[in-house]
KEZAZA-91555 format. One line per field, with one value per residue (C-alpha): x, y, z; chain; residue number from 1; residue in three letters. Coordinates in pm, 1 decimal, padded with zeros to 6 digits. Example, Ala and Ser with C-alpha at 12.3 -4.5 7.8 and 13.67 -1.06 7.14 Angstrom:
2
px = 01230.0 | 01367.0
py = -00450.0 | -00106.0
pz = 00780.0 | 00714.0
ronu = A | A
doti = 1 | 2
minu = Ala | Ser
//
This chain:
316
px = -11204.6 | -11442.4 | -11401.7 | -11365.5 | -11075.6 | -10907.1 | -10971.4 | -10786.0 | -10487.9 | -10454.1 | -10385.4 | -10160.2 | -09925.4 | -10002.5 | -10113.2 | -10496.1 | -10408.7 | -10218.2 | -10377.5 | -10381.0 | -10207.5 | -10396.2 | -10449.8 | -10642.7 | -10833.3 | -11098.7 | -11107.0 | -11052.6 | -11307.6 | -11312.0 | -11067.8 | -11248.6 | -11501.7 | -11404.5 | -11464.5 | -11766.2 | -11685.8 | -11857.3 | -11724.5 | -11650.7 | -11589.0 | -11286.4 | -11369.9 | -11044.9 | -10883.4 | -11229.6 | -11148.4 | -11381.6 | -11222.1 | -11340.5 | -11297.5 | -11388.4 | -11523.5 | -11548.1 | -11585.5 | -11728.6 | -11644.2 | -11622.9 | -11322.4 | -10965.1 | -10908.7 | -10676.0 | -10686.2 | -10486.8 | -10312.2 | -10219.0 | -09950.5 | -09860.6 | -09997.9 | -10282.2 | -10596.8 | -10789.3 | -10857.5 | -10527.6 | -10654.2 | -10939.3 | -10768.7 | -10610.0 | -10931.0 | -11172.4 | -10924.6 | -10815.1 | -11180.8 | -11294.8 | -11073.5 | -11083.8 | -11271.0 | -11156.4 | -11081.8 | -10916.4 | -10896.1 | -10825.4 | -10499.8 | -10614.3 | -10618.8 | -10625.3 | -10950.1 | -11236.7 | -11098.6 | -11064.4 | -10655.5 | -10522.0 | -10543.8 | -10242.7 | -09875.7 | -09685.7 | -09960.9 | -09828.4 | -09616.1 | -09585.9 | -09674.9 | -09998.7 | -10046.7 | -10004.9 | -10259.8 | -10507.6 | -10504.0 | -10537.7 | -10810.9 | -10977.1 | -10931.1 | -11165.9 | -11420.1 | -11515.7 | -11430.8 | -11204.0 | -10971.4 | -10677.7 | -10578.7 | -10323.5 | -10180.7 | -10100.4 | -09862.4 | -09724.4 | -09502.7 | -09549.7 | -09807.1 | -09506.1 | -09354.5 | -09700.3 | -09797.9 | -09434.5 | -09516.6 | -09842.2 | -09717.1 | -09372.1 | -09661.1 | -09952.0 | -09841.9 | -10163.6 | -10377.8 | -10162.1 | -10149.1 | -09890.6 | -09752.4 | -09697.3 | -09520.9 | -09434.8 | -09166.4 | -09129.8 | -08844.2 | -08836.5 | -08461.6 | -08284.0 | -08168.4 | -08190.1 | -07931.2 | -08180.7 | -08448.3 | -08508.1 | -08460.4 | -08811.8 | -08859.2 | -08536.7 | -08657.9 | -09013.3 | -08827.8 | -08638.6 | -08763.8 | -08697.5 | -08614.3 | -08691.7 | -08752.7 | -09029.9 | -09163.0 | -09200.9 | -09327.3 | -09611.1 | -09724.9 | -09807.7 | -09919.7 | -10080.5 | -10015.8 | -09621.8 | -09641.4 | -09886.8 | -09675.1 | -09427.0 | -09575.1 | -09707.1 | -09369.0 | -09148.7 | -09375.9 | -09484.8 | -09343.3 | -09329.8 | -09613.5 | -09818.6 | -10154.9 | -10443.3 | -10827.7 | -10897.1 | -11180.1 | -10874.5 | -10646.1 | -10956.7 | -10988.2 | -10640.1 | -10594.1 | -10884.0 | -10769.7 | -10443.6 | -10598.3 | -10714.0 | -10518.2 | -10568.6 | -10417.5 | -10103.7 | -10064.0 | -10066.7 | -09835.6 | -09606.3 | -09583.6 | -09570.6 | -09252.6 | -09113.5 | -09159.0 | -09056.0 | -08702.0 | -08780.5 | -09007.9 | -08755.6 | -08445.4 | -08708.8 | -08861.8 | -08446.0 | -08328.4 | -08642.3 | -08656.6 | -08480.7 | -08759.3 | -09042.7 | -09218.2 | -09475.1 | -09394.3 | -09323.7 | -09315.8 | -09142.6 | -09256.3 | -09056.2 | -09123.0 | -08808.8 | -08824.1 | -08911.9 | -08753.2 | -08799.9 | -08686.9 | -08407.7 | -08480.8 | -08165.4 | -08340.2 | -08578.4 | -08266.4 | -08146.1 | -08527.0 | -08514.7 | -08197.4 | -08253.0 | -08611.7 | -08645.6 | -08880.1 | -08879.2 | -08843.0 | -08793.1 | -09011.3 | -08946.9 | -09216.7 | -09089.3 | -09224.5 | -09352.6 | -09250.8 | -09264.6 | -09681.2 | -09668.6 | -10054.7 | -10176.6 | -09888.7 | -09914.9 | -10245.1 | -10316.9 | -09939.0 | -09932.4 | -10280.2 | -10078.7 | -09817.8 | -09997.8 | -10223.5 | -09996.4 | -09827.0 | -10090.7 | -10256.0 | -09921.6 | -10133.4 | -10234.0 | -10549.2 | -10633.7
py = -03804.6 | -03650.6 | -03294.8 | -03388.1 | -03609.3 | -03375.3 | -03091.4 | -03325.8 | -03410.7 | -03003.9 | -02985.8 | -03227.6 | -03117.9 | -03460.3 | -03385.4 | -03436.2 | -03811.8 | -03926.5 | -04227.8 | -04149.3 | -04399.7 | -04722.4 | -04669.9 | -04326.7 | -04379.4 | -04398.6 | -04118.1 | -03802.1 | -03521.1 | -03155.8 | -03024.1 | -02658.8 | -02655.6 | -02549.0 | -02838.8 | -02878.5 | -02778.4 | -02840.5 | -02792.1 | -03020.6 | -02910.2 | -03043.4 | -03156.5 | -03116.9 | -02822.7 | -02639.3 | -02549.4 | -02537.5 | -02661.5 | -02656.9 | -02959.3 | -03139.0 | -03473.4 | -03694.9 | -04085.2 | -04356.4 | -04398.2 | -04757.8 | -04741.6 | -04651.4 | -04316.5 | -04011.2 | -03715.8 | -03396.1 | -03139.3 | -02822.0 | -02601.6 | -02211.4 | -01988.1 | -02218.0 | -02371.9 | -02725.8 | -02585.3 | -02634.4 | -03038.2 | -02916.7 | -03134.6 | -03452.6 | -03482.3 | -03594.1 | -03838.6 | -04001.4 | -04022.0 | -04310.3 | -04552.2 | -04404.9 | -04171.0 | -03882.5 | -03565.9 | -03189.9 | -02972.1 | -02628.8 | -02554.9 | -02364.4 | -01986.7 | -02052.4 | -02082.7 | -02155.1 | -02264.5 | -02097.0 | -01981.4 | -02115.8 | -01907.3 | -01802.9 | -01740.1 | -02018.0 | -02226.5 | -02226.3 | -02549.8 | -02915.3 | -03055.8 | -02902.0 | -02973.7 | -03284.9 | -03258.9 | -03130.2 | -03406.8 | -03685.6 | -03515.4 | -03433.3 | -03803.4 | -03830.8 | -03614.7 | -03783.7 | -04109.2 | -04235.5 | -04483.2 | -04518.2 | -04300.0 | -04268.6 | -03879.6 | -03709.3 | -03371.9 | -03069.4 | -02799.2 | -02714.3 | -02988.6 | -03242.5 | -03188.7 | -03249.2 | -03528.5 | -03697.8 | -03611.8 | -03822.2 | -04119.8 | -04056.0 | -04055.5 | -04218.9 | -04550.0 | -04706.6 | -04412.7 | -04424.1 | -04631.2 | -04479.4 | -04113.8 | -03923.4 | -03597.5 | -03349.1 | -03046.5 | -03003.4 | -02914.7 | -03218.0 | -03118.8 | -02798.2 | -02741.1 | -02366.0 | -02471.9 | -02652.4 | -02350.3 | -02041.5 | -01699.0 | -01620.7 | -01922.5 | -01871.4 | -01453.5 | -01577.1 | -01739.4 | -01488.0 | -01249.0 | -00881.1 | -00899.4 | -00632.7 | -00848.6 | -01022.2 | -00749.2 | -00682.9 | -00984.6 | -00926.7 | -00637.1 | -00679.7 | -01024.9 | -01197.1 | -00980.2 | -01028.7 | -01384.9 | -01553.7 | -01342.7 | -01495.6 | -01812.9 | -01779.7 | -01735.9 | -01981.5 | -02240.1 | -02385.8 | -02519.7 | -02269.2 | -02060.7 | -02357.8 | -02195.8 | -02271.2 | -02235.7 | -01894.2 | -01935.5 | -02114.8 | -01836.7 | -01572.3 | -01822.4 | -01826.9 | -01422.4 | -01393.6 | -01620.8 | -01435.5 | -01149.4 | -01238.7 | -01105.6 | -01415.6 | -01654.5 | -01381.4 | -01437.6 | -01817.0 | -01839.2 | -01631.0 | -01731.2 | -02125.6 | -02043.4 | -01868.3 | -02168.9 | -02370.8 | -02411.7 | -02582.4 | -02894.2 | -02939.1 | -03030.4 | -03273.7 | -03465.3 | -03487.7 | -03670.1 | -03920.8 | -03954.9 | -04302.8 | -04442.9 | -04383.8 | -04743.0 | -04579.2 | -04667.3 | -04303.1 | -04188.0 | -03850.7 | -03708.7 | -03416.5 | -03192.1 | -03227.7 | -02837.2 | -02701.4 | -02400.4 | -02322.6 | -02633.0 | -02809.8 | -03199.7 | -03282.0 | -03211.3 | -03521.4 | -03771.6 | -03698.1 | -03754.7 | -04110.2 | -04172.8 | -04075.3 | -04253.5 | -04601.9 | -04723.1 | -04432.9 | -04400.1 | -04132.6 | -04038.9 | -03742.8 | -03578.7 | -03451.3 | -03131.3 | -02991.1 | -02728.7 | -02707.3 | -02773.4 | -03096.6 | -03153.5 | -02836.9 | -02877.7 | -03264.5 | -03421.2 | -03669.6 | -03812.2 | -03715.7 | -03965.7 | -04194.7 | -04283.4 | -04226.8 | -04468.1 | -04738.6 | -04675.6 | -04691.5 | -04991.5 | -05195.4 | -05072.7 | -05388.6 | -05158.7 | -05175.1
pz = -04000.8 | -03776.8 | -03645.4 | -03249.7 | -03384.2 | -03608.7 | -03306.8 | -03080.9 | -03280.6 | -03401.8 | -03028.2 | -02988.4 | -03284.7 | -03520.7 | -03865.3 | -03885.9 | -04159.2 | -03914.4 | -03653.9 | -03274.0 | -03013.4 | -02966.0 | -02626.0 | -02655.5 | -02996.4 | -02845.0 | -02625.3 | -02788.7 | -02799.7 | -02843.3 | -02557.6 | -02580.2 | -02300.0 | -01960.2 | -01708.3 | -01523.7 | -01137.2 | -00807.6 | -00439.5 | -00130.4 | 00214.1 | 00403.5 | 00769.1 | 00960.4 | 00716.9 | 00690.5 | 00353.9 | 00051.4 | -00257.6 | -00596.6 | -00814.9 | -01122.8 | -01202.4 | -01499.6 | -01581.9 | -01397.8 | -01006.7 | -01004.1 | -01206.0 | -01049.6 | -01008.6 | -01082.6 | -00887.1 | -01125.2 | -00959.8 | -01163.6 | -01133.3 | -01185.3 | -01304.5 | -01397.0 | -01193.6 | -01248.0 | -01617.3 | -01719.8 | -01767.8 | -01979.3 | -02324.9 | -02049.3 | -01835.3 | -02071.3 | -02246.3 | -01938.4 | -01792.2 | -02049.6 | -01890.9 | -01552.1 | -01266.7 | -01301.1 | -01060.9 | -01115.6 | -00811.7 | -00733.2 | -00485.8 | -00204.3 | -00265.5 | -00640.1 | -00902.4 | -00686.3 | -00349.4 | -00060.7 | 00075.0 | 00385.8 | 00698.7 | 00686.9 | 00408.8 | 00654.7 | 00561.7 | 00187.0 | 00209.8 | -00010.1 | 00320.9 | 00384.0 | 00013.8 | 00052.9 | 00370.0 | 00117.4 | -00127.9 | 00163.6 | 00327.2 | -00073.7 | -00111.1 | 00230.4 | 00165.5 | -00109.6 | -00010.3 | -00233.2 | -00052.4 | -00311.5 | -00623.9 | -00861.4 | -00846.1 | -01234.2 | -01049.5 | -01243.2 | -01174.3 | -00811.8 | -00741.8 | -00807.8 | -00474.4 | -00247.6 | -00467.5 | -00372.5 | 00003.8 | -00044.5 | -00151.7 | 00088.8 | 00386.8 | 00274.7 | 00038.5 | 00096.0 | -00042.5 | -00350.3 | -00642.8 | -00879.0 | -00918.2 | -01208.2 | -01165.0 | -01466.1 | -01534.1 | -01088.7 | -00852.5 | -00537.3 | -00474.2 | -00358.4 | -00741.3 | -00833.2 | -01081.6 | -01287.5 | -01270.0 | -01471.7 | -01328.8 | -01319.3 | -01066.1 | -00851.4 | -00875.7 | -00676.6 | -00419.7 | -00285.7 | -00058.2 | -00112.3 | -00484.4 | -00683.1 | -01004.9 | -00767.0 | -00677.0 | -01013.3 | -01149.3 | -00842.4 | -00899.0 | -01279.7 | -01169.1 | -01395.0 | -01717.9 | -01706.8 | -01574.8 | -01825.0 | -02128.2 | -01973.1 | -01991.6 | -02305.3 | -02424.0 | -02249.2 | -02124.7 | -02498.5 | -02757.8 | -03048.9 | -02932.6 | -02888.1 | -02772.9 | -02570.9 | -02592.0 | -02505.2 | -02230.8 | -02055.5 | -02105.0 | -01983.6 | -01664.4 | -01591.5 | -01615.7 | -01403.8 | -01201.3 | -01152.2 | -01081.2 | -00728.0 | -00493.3 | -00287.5 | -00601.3 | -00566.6 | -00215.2 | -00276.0 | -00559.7 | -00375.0 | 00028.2 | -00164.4 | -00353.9 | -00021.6 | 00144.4 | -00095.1 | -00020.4 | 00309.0 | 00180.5 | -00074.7 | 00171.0 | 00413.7 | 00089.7 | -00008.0 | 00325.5 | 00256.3 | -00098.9 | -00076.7 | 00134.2 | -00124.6 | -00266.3 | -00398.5 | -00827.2 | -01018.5 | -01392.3 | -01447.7 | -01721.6 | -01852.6 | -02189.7 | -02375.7 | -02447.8 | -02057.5 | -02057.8 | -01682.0 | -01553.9 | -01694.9 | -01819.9 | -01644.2 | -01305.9 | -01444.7 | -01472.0 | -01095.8 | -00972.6 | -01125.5 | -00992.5 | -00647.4 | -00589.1 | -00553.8 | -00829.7 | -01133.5 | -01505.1 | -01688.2 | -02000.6 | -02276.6 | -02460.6 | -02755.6 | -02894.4 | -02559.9 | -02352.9 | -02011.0 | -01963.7 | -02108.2 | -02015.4 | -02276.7 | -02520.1 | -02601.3 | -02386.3 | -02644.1 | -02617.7 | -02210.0 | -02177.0 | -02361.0 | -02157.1 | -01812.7 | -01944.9 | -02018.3 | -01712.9 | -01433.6 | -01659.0 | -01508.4 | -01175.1 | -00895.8 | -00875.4 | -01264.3
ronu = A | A | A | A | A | A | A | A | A | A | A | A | A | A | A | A | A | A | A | A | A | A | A | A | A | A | A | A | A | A | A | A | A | A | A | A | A | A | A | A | A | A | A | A | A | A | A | A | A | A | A | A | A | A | A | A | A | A | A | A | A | A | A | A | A | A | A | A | A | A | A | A | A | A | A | A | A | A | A | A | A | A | A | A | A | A | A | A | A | A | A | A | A | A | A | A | A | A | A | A | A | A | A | A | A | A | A | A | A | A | A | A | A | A | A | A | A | A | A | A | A | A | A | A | A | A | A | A | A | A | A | A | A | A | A | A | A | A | A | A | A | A | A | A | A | A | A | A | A | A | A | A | A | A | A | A | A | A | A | A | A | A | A | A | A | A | A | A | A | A | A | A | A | A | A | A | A | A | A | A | A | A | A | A | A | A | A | A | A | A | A | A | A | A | A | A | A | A | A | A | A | A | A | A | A | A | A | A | A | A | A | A | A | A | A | A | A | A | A | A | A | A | A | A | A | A | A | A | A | A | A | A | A | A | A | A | A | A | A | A | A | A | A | A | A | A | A | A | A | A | A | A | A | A | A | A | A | A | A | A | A | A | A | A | A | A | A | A | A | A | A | A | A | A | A | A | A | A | A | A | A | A | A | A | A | A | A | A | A | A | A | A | A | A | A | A | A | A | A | A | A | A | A | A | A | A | A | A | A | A | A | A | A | A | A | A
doti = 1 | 2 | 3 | 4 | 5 | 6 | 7 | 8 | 9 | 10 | 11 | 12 | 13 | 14 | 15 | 16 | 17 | 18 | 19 | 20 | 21 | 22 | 23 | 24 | 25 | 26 | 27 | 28 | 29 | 30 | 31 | 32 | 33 | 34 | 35 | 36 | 37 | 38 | 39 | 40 | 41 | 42 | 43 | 44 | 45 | 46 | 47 | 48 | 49 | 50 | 51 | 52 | 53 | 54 | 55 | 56 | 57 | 58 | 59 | 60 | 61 | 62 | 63 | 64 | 65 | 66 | 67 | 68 | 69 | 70 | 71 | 72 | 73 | 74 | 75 | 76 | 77 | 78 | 79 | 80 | 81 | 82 | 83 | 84 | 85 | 86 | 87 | 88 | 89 | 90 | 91 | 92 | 93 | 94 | 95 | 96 | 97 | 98 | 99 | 100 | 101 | 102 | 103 | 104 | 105 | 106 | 107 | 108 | 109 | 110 | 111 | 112 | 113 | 114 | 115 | 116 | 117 | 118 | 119 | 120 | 121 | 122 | 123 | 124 | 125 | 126 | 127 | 128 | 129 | 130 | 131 | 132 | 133 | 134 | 135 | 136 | 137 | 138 | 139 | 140 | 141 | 142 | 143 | 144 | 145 | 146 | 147 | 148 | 149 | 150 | 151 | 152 | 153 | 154 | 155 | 156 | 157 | 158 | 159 | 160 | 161 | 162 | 163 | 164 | 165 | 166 | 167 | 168 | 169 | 170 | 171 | 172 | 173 | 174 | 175 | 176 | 177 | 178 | 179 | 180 | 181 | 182 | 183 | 184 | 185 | 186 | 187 | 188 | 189 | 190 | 191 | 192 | 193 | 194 | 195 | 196 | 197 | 198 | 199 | 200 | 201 | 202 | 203 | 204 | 205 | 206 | 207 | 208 | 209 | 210 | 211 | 212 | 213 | 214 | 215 | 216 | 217 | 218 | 219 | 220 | 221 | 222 | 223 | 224 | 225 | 226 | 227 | 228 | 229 | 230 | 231 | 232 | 233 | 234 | 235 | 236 | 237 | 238 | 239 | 240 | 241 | 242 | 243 | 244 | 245 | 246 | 247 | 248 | 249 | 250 | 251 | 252 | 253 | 254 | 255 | 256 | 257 | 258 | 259 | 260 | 261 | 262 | 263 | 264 | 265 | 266 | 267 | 268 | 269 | 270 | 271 | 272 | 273 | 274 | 275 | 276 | 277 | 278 | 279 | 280 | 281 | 282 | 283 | 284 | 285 | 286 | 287 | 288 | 289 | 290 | 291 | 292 | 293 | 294 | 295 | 296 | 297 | 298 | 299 | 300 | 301 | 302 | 303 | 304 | 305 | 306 | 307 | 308 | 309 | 310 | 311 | 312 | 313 | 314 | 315 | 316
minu = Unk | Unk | Unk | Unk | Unk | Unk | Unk | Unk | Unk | Unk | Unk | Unk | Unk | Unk | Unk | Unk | Unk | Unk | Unk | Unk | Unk | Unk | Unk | Unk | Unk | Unk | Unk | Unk | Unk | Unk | Unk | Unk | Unk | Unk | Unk | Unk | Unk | Unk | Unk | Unk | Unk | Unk | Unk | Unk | Unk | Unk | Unk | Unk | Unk | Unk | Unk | Unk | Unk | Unk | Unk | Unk | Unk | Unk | Unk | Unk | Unk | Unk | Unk | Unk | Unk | Unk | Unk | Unk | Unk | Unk | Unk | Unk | Unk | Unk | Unk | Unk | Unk | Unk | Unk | Unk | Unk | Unk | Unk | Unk | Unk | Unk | Unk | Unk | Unk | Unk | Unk | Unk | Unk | Unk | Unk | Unk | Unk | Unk | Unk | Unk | Unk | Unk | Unk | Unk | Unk | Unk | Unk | Unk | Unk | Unk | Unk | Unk | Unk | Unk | Unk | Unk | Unk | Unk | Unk | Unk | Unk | Unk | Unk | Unk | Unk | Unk | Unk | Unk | Unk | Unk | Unk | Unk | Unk | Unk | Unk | Unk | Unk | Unk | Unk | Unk | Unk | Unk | Unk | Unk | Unk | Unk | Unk | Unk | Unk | Unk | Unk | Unk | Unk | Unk | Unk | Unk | Unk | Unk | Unk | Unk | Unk | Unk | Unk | Unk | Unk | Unk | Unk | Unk | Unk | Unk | Unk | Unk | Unk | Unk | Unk | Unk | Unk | Unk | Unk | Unk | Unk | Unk | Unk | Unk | Unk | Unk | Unk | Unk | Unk | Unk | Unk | Unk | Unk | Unk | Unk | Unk | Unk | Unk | Unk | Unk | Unk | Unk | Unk | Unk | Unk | Unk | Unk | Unk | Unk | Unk | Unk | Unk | Unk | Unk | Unk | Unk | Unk | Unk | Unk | Unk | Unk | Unk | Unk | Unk | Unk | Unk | Unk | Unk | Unk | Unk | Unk | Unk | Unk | Unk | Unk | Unk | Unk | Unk | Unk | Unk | Unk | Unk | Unk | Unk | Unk | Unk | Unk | Unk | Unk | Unk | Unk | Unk | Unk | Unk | Unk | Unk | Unk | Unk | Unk | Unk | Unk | Unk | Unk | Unk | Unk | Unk | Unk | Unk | Unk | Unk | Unk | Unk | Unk | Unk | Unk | Unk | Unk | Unk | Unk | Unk | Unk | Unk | Unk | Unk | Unk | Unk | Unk | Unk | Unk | Unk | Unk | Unk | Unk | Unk | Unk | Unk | Unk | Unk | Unk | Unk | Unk | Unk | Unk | Unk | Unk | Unk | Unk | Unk | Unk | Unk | Unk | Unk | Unk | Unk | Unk | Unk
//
């Protein structure tokens, strides 16, 4: 067995005799390199954002949308497998990695998320994608297809909150979203160090690492005061986008996977059930073995579902 193959499945927590899913046997390679980046300029927004792009652009394609504390690097192990079958592109939120913040912290909601992923989708002239959405990206990616069906193919969103639920979310995440806590201030303030421990330590399976030029970007990353004011003024306003998406959920044709890592410990799988139960057309898939970033803990099973879910696609 070769060593990109053996790298890959190390990753992915199969033992390095065991044979990869049929649909991505072809695809792995060494998920160790940061991703190649370039930036586009949005017209109406007037926002730089910095993005990735891999595979060929006359196939369909998949725009991946990271969540916290992470940037587009976070796909640096599901990127490359997805982009043999598919054209590929990672970008960076506004005010995180390499994109520029919104004018102002009011700025920070799902909806102008959702803005920025339409008007991405323009600027590079890509009339229809399928969205992959984790963590706080599943919320925006939701709005798109809510607003925009035509634009969207399929959605797959991962490990996110839609729904007022603060039930179904750790006290780390219902600590960011309230204003004048002292544990938030906290958590600020020693921004990234305490979050990415944090991370480190709940967000995995079993201490389940990652490549450590991804770690380095990610603390760097965190380090920006503008990535701080993002993270924060988007949980603030968090609360708000979750009750409109609610009231409209049921009108929503767009077809959805939830994807959900059976050992999230900052957002309850339960949360996963009542999203496929509220929206029209959704099913509900567990990834055993994976914590709550199901796209670094297990990429090589993560491809393979997406991929046998967006092949059922009109567009594929």
């Amino acid at each position: 067995m070769g060593a990109k193959l053996v790298a890959a499945l190390a990753l992915d927590g199969r033992p390095s005799g065991s044979t990869p899913p049929t649909a991505v046997r072809r695809v792995l390679h060494t998920p160790t390199r940061l991703l190649e980046t370039r930036t586009v300029q949005l017209r109406t927004l007037g926002l730089k954002i910095r993005y990735a792009e891999l595979g060929d652009r006359t196939k369909p394609t998949v725009i991946l949308l990271h969540g916290v504390p992470e940037n587009l690097h976070a796909w640096y192990a599901v990127a490359p497998l997805l982009a043999e079958h598919y054209h590929v592109l990672a970008l960076d939120w506004p005010g995180f990695g390499g994109s520029d913040p919104l004018p102002s912290a009011d700025d920070y909601t799902s909806r102008r998320f959702a803005d920025v992923i339409v008007e991405f989708m323009d600027s590079l002239r890509i009339e229809q994608a399928s969205l992959l959405a984790s963590d706080i990206a599943l919320l925006p990616a939701l709005f798109v297809g809510l607003r925009d069906p035509g634009r969207v193919d399929r959605l797959v969103v991962m490990d996110g909150i839609p729904f007022p639920r603060p039930q179904y979310a750790s006290w780390e995440l219902r600590s960011f979203a309230k204003k004048g806590s002292l544990v938030r201030a906290a958590l600020v303030r020693w921004f990234p160090r305490i979050s990415a421990k944090i991370t480190h330590i709940k967000g995995f399976y079993r201490g389940h690492s990652i490549p450590a030029e991804v770690r380095a970007e990610f603390l760097v990353d965190g380090r920006r005061k503008s990535t701080q004011d993002a993270f924060l003024s988007y949980f603030q306003n968090f609360h708000i986008e979750q009750a409109h998406f609610e009231s409209r959920a049921h009108a929503l044709v767009v077809p959805v996977l939830v994807v959900w890592g059976k050992y999230d410990r900052f957002i309850s799988s339960e949360l996963g059930s009542e999203i496929v139960h509220r929206l029209p057309d959704a099913r509900l898939e567990i990834i055993d073995r994976s914590g709550h970033y199901v796209h670094m803990d297990k990429p090589v099973a993560l491809t393979e579902v997406v991929t046998r879910f967006l092949a059922e696609g009109t567009s594929t």
